[in-house]
C-alpha positions in Angstrom: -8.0 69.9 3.5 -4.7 70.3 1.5 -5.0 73.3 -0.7 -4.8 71.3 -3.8 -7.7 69.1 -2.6 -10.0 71.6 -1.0 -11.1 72.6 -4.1 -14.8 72.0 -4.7 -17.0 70.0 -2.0 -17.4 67.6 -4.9 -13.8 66.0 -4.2 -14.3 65.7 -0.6 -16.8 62.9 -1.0 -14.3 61.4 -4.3 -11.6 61.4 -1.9 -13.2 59.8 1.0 -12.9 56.1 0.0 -10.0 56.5 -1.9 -8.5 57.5 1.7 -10.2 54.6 2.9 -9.0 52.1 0.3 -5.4 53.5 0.7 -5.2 53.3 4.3 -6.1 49.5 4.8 -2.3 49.3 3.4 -1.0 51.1 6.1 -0.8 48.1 8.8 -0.7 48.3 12.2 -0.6 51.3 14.4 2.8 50.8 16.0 5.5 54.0 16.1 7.1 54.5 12.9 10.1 57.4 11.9 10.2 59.0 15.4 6.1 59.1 14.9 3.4 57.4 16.8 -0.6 57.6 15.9 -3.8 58.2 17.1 -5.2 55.5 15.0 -8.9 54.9 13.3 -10.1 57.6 12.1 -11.1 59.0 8.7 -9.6 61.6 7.0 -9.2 63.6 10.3 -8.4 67.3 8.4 -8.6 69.4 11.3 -8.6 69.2 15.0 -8.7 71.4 18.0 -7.8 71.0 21.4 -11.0 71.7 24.1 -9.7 74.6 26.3 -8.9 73.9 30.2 -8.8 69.9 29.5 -7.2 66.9 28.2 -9.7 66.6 25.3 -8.7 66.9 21.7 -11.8 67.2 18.6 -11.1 66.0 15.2 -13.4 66.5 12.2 -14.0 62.7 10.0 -14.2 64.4 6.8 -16.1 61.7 5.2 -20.2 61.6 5.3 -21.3 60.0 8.4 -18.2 59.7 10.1 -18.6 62.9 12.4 -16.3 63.9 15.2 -14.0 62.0 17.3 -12.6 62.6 21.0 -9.1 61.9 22.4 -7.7 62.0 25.2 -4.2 64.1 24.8 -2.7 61.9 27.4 -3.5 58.3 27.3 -4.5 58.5 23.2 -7.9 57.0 23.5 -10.0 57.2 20.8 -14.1 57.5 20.6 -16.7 59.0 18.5 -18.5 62.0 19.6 -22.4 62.3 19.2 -24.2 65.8 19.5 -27.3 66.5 21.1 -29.8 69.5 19.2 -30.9 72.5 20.9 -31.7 75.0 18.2 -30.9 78.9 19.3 -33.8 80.5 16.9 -33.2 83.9 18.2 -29.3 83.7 17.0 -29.7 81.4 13.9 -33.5 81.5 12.6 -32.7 80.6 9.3 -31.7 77.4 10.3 -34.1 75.2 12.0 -32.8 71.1 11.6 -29.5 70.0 12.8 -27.1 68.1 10.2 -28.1 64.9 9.5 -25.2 62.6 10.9 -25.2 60.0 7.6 -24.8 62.8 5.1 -23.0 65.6 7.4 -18.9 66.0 6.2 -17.3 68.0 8.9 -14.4 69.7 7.2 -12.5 73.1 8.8 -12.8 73.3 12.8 -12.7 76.1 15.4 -13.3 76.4 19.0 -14.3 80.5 20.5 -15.1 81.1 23.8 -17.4 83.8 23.4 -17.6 87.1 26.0 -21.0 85.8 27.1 -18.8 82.7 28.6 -20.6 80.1 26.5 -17.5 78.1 24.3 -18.6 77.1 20.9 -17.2 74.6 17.9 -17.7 76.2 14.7 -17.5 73.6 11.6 -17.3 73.9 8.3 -20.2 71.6 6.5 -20.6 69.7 3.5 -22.9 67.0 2.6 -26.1 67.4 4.4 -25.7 71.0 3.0 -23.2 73.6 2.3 -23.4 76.0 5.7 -21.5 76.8 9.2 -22.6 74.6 11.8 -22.5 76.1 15.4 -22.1 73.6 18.3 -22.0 74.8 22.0 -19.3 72.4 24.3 -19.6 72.0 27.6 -18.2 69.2 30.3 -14.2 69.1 30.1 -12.3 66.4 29.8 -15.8 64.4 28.2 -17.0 67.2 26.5 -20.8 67.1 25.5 -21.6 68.5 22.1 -24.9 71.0 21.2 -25.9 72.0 17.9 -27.4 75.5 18.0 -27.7 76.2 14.4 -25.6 77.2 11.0 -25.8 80.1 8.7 -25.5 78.9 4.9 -23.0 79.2 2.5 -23.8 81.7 -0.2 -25.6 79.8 -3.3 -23.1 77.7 -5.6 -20.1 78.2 -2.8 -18.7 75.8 -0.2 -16.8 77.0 2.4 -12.8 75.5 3.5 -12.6 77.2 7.3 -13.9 79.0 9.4 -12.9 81.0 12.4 -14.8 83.2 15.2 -15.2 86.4 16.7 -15.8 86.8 20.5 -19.0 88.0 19.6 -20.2 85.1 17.9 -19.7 86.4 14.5 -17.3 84.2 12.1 -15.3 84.5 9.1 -15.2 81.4 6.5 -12.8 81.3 3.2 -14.0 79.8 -0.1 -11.3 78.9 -2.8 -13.5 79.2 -5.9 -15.8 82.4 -6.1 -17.2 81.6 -9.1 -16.7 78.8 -11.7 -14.6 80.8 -14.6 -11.4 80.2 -12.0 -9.5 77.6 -12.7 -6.6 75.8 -10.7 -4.2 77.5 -13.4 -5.1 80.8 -12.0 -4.2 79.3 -8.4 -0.7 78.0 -9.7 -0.2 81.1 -11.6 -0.9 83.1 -7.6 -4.0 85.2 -9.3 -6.8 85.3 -7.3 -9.5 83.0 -7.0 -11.3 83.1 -4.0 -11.9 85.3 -0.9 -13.5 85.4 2.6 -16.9 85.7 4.1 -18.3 87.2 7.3 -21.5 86.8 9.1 -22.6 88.8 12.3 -25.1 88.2 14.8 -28.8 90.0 13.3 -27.4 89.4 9.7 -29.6 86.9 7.0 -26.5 85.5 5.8 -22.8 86.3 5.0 -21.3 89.4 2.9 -17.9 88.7 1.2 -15.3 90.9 2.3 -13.4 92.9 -0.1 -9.9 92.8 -0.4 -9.4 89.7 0.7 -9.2 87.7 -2.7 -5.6 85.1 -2.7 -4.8 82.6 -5.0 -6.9 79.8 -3.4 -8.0 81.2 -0.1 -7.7 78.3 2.3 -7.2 78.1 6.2 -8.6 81.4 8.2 -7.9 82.5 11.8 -8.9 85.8 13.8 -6.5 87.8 16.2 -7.1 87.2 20.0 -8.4 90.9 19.9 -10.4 90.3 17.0 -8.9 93.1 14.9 -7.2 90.9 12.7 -8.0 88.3 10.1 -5.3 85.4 8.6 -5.5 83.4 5.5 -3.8 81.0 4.1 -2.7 81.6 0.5 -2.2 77.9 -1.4 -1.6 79.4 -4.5 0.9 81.8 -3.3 2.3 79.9 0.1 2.1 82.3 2.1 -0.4 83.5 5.5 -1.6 87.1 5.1 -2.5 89.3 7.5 -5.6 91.2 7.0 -7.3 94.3 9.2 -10.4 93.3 10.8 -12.7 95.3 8.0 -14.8 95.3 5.1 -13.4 96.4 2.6 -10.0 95.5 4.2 -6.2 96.0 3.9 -3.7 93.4 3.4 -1.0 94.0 7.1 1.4 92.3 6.3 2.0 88.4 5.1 4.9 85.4 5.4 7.7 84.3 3.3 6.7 82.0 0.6 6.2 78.9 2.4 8.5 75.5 1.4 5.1 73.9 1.9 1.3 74.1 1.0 0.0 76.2 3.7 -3.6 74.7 4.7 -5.4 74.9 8.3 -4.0 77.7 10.6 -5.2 78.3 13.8 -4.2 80.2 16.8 -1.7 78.4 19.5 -1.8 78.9 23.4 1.4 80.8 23.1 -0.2 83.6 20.9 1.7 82.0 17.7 -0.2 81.0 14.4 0.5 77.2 13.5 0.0 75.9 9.9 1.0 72.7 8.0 1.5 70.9 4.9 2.5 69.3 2.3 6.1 69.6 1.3 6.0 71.0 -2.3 8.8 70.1 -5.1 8.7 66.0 -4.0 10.7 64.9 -7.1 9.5 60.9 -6.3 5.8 62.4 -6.3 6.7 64.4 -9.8 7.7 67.6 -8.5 5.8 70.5 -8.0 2.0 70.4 -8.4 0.3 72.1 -11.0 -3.0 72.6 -12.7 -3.3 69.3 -14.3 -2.4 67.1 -11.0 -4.9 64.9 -10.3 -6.0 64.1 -6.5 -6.1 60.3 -7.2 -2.0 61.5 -7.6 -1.5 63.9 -4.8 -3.4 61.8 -2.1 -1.5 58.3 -3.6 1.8 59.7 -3.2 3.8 60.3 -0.2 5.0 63.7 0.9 6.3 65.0 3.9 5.0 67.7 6.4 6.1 70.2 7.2 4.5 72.8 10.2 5.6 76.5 10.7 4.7 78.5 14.2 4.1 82.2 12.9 4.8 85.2 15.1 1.4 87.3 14.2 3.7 90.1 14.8 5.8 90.5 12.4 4.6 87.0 10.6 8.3 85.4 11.0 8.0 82.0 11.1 9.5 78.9 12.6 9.7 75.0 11.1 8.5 73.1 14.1 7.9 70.0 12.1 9.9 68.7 9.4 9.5 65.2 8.9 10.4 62.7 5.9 7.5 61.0 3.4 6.5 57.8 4.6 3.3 55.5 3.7 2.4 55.7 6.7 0.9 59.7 6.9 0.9 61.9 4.6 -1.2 64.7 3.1 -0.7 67.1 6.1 -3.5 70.0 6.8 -2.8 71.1 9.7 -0.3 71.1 12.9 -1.9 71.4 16.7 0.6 71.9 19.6 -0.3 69.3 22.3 1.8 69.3 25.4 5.3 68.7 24.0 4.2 67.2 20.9 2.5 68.7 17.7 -0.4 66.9 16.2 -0.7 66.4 12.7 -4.4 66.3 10.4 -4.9 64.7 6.9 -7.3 64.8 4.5 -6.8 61.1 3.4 -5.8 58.5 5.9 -6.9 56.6 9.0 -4.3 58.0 11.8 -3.1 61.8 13.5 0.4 61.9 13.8 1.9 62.7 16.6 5.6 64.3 16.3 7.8 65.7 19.1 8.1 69.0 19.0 11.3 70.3 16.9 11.2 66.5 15.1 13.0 67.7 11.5 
């Protein structure tokens, strides 16, 4: 979810209708501004493509609306259901899947471990604040397993998540306690930080060093010895070493945009998105005191960034104007020659050639 919306779990379920309310404006789903749309869906924040297939996963982040599969090449659209099979030996603290009317699916990420098994990883809310661990298996028509979760520390609700090969997973929280403020976030002092659970651990252990002005999308190195978080506060992605406490690598520029979901690309590039920030039609430049009826009411346009991990150089791959019809960008997913677009409030993905500015 955008990094001025991901907030508290709270405005998750305010924003939900609002999205909904908002989008039945929207009209049809024709191509619009060099743009055409996966159409239907609610408040798809984040998605991920299924390795080795055609199949794309996005995450309704809404309560009951669950996951949806498409098909990358023909662009059709259905729900996706999951089965239960609980893994008590890996997650024993965590006996009952979600329960589909209540469950909010929020950050996504797909691991394929080095025991072979492939696994979604989804950030919770609703049913209750925790890590829920699915297991895919099936291709292009994917099947869906839940396996278990590990919850969220008391009082915290988690924004992404990403995983080790080794099962283990990292999650970001924006707020570590409730004497930060969103004044703190748009002054860059820090206000969150990032948590880690291992396989044989009770729960998570916050990792030190890692606290950013609204810590918001998280990804993990393809060796696993790097961690990367998004910044909101400060726009940027920072590289962190792989330990607890850690180091801060290195990091980006300061963004032109609000830096939400990032995840890792086949090409070994990090891909992140946004919101444009100084929007003068929109009042300018967020700040503590906008409200989200505001931010998710008025257009702004997206902007994504592919990120050599490297040297953490980036790339606009996506630039595209405001428009009615999409808007509040989380995340950017490179699909064939196209990059797909998330939002946190709206019924469609875009999909935007790639180098569309």
């Amino acid at each position: 979810m955008s990094g001025f919306s991901k907030f508290a779990a709270s405005t998750i379920l305010f924003l939900a209708p609002f999205a909904l309310s908002a989008a039945h404006a929207q009209g049809a789903c024709e191509a619009a501004a060099g743009q055409t749309f996966v159409c239907g869906v609610t408040n798809p924040e984040d998605l991920v493509s299924v390795p080795g297939t055609n199949a794309v996963i996005a995450g309704g982040m809404a309560a009951g609306a669950g996951f949806y599969l498409i098909d990358a090449q023909s662009g059709a659209m259905s729900t996706l259901d999951f089965d239960a099979r609980h893994d008590a030996s890996t997650f024993p603290n965590c006996a009952t899947p979600p329960a589909p009317a209540s469950f909010v699916p929020h950050g996504l990420n797909i691991r394929k471990l080095a025991n072979g098994s492939t696994r979604l990883h989804v950030v919770g809310h609703g049913a209750r604040e925790a890590i829920e661990v699915f297991e895919l298996a099936g291709g292009n028509q994917p099947a869906l397993t839940w396996i278990g979760c590990v919850a969220m520390p008391q009082g915290l609700a988690a924004n992404s998540v990403a995983a080790f090969a080794d099962g283990g997973f990292v999650a970001t929280v924006i707020f570590l306690d409730n004497t930060k403020t969103l004044e703190d976030v748009f002054a860059g002092r820090p206000t969150g930080g990032v948590f880690e659970w291992a396989p044989g651990e009770a729960g998570f252990t916050l990792v030190k060093g890692a606290e950013l002005a609204a810590n918001n999308g998280i990804e993990v190195s393809a060796d696993d010895t790097e961690i990367y978080v998004a910044s909101s506060g400060s726009q940027t992605i920072v590289a962190f070493a792989h330990s607890n406490p850690t180091r801060e690598l290195r990091k980006t520029r300061v963004l032109p945009f609000t830096p939400d979901n990032v995840h890792l690309g086949p090409d070994g590039r990090l891909y992140t998105a946004g919101m444009a920030v100084d929007v003068p039609e929109c009042g300018g430049r967020p700040d503590g005191k906008t409200t989200f009826e505001a931010l998710a009411a008025c257009p702004r346009g997206s902007i994504a960034v592919a990120i050599d991990p490297a040297t953490m150089q980036d790339t606009i791959v996506v630039q595209t104007e405001a428009s009615p019809l999409f808007s509040n960008a989380t995340m950017a997913l490179p699909v064939g020659n196209e990059f797909w677009l998330g939002t946190f409030s709206g019924t469609r993905i875009a999909r935007v050639p790639a180098g569309a500015e």
